[in-house]
MDTraj code that builds the backbone (N, CA, C; nanometers):
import mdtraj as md
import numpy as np

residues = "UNK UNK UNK UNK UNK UNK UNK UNK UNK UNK UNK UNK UNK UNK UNK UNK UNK UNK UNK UNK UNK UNK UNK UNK UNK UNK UNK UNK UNK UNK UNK UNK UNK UNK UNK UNK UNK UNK UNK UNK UNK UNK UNK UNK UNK UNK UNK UNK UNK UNK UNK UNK UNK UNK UNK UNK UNK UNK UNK UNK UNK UNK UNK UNK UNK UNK UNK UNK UNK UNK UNK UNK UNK UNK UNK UNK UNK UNK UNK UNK UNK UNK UNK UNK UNK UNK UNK UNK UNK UNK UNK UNK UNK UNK UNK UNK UNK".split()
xyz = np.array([
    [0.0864, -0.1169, 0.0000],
    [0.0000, 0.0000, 0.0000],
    [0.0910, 0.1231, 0.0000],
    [0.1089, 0.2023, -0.0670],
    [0.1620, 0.3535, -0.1014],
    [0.1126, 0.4366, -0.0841],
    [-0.0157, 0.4369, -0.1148],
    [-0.0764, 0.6018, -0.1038],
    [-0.0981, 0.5600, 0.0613],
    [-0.0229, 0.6939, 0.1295],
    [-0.0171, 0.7479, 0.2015],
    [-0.1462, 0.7921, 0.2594],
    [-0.2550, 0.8701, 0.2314],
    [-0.4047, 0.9082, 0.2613],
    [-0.4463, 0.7756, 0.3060],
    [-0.4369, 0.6744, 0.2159],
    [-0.4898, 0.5299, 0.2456],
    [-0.4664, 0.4465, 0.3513],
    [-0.3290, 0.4695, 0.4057],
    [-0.3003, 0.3854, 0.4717],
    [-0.3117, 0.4458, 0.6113],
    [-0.3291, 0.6194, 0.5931],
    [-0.3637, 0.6864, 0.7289],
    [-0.5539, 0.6058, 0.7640],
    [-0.6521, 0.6169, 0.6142],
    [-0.7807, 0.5642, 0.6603],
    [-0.7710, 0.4276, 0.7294],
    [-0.6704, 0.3636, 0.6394],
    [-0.6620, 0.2198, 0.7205],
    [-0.5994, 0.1972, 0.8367],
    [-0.6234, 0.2535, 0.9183],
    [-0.5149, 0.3060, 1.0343],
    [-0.5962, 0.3349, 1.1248],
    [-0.6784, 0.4404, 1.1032],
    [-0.8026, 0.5240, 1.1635],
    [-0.8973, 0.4109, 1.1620],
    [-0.9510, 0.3112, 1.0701],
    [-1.0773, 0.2279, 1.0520],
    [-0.9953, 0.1279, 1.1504],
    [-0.8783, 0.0791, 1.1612],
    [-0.8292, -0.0055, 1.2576],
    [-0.8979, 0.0170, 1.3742],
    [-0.7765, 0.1302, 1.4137],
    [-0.8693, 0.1971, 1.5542],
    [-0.9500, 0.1955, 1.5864],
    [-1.0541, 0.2403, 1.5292],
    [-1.2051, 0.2189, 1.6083],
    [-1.2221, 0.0974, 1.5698],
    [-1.1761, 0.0031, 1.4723],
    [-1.2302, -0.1204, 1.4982],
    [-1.2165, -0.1943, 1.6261],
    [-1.0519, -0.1636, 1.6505],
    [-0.9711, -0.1982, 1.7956],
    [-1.0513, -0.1677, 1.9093],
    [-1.1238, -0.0269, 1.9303],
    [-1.1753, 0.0440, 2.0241],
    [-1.3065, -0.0296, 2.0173],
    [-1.3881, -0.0742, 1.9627],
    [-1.5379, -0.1396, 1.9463],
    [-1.4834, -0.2773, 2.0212],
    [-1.3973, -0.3344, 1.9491],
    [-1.3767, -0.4683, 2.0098],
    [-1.3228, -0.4340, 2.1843],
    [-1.2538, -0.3790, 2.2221],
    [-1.2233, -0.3330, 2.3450],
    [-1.3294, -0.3338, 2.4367],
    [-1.4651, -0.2317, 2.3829],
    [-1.5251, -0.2314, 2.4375],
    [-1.6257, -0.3343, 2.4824],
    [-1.6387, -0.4317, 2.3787],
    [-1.7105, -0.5359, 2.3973],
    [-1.6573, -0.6436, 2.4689],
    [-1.5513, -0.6404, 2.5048],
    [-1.5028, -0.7358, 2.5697],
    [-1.4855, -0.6981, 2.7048],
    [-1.4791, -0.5561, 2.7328],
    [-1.4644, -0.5159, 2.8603],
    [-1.6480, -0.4968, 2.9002],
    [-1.7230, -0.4976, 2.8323],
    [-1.8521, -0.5647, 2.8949],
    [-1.8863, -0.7294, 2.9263],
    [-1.8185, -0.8117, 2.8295],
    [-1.7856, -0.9670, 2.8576],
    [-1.6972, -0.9909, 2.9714],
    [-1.6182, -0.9241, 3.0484],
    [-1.5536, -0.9637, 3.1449],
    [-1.6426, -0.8708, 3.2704],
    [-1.7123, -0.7739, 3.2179],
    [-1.7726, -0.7472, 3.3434],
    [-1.9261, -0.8148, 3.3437],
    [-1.9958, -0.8717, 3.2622],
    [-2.0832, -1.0037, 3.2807],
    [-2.0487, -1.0986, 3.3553],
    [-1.8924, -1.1798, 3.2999],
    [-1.8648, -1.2579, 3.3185],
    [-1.8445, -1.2827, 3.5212],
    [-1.8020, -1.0975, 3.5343],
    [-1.7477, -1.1002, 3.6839],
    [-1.8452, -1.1170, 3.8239],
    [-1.9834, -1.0828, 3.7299],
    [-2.0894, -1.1044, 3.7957],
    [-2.1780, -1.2104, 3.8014],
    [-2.1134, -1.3478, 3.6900],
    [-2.1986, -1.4218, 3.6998],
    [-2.1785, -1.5267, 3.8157],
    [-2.2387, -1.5684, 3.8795],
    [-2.2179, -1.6648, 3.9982],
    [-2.1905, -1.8113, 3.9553],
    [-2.2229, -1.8149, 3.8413],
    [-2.1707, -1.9862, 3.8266],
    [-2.0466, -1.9569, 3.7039],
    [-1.9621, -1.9651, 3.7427],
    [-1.8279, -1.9563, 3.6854],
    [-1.7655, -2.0726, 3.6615],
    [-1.7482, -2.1314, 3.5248],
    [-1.6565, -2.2704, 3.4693],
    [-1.5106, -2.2217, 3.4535],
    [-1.4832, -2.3162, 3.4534],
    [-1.2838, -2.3221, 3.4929],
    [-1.2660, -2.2849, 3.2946],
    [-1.3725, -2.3694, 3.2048],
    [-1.3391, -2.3251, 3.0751],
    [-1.3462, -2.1717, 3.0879],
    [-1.4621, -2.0920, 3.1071],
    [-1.4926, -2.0156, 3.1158],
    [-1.4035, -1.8978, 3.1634],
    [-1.3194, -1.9675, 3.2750],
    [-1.2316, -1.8906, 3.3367],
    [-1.1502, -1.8479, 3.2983],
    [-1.0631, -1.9916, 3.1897],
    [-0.9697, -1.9560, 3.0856],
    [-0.9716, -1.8428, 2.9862],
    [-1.1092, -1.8724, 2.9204],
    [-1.1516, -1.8020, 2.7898],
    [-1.1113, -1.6341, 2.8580],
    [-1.1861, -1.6059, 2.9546],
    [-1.1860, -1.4423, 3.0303],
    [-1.0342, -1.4155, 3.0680],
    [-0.9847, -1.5009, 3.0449],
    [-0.7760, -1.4630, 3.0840],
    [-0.7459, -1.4300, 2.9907],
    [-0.7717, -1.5185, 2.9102],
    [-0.7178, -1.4991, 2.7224],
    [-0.7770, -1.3594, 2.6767],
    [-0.8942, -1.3138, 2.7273],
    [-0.9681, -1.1942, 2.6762],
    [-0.9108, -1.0549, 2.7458],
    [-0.8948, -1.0922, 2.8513],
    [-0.7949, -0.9771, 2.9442],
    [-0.7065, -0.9581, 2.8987],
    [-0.5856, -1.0745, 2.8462],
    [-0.4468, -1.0536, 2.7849],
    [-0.4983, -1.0020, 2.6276],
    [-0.5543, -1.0258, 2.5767],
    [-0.6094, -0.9425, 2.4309],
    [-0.6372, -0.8054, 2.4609],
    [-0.7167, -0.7701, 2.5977],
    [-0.7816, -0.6572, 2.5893],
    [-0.6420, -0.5713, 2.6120],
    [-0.5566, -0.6278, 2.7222],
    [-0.4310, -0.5609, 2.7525],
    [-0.3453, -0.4770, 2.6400],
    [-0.2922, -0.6236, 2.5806],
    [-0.1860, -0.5466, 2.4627],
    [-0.2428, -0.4501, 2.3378],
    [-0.4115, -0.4756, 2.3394],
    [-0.4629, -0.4205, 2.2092],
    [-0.4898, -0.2729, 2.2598],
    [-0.4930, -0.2941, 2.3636],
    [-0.5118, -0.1512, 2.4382],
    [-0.4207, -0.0601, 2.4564],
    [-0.2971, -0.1241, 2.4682],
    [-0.1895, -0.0980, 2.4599],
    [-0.1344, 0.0137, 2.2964],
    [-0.2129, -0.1171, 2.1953],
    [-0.1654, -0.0633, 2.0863],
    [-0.2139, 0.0339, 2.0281],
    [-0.3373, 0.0265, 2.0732],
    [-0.4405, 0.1656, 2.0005],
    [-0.3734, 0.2900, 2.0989],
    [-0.3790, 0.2743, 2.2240],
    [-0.3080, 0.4482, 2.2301],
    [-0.1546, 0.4850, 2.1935],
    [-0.0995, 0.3401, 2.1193],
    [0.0340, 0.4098, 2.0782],
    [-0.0096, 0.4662, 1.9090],
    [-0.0360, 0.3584, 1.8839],
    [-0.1260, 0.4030, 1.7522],
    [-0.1572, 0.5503, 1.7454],
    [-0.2594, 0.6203, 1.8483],
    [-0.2996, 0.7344, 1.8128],
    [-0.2258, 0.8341, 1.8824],
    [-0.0942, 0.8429, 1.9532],
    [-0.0412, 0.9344, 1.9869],
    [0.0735, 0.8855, 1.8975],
    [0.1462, 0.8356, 1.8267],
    [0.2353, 0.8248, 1.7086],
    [0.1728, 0.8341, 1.5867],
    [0.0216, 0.8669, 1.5685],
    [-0.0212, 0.8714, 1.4068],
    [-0.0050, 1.0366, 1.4310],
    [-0.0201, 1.0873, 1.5729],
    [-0.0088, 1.2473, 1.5499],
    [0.1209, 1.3073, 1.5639],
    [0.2062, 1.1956, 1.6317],
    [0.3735, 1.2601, 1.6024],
    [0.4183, 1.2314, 1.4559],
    [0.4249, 1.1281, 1.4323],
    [0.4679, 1.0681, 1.3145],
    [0.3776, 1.0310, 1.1776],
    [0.2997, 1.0995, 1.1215],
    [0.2274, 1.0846, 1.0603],
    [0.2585, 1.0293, 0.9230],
    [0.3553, 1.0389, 0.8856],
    [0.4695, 0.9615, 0.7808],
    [0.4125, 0.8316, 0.7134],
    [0.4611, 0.8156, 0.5943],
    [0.4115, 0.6401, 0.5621],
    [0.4662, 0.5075, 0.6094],
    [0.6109, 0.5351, 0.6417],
    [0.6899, 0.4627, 0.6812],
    [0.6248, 0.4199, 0.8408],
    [0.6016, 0.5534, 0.9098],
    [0.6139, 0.5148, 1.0256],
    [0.4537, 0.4576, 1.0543],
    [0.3228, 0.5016, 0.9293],
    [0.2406, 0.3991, 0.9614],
    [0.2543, 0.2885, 0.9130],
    [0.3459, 0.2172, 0.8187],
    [0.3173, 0.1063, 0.7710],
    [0.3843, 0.0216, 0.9202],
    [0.4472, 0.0727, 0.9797],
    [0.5131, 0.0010, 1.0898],
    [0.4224, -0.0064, 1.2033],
    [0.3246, 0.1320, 1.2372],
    [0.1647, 0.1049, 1.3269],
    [0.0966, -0.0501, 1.3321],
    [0.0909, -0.0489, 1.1630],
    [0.0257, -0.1552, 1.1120],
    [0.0782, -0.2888, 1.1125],
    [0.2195, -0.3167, 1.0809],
    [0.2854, -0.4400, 1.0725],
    [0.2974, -0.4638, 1.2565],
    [0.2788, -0.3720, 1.3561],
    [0.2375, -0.4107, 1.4571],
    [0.1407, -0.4799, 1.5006],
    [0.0410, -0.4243, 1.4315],
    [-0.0777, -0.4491, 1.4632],
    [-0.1256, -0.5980, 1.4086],
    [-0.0626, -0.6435, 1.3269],
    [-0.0945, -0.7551, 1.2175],
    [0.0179, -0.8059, 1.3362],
    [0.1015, -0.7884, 1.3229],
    [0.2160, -0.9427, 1.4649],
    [0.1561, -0.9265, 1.5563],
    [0.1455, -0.8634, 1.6459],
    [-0.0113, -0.8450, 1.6918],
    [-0.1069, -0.9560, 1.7245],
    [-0.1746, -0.9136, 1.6197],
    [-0.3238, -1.0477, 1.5783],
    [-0.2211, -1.1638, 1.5729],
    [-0.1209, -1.1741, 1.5034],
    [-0.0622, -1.3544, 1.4845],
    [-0.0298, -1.4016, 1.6232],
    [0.0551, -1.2965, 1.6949],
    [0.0508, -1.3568, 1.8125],
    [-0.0501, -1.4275, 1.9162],
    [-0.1509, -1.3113, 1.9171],
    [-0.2935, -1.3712, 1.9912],
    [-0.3238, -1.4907, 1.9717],
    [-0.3588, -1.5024, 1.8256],
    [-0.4017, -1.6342, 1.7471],
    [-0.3064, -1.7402, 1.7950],
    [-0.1735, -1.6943, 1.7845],
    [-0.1008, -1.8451, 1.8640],
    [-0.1553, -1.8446, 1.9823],
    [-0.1322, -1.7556, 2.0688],
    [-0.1804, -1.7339, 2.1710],
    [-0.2872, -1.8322, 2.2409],
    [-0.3728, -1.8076, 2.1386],
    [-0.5562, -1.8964, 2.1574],
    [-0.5392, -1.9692, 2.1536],
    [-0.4542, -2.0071, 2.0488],
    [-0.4902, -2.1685, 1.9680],
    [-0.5197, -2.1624, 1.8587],
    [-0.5662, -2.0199, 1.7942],
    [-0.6587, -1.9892, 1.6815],
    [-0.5889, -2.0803, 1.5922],
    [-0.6568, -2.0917, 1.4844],
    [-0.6438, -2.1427, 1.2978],
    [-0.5727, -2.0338, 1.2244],
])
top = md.Topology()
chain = top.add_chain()
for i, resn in enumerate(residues, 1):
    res = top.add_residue(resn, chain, resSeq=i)
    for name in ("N", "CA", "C"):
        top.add_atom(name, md.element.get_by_symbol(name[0]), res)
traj = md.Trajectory(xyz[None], top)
């Protein structure tokens, strides 16, 4: 990806994608904290979702305080190749496919 404009939208549409998922999961762990019958699967799954919510959380506010220092192409294509090792990691992480 080259054009520059483009890869700032794809950057920005990340983000709030990041930020939607954030949020939904930080309502799944506060369901989860209230429910009284709690499975050990269950328990797992909400660790794995905490450590997702952690680093992704992590990445979106570096994301948006380096898209306003560094607004450059270089330095978003590197936002992004974060963000993508990132997701691979998780996915090992899970177990994912």
């Amino acid at each position: 990806m080259q054009d520059p404009v483009r890869m700032r939208a794809v950057e920005r549409e990340t983000q709030q994608k990041v930020n939607k998922a954030l949020s939904a999961i930080e309502v799944a762990i506060a369901q989860w904290e209230n429910d009284p019958e709690k499975t050990e699967e269950m328990a797992e799954r909400m660790e794995k979702l905490r450590t997702f919510h952690h680093y992704f959380s992590q990445w979106e506010r570096m994301s948006i305080v380096e898209a306003s220092i560094h607004p450059d192409p270089e330095s978003t294509s590197g936002r992004l190749a974060q963000f993508v090792s990132l997701c691979d990691e998780f996915q090992r992480f899970s177990g994912g496919h």
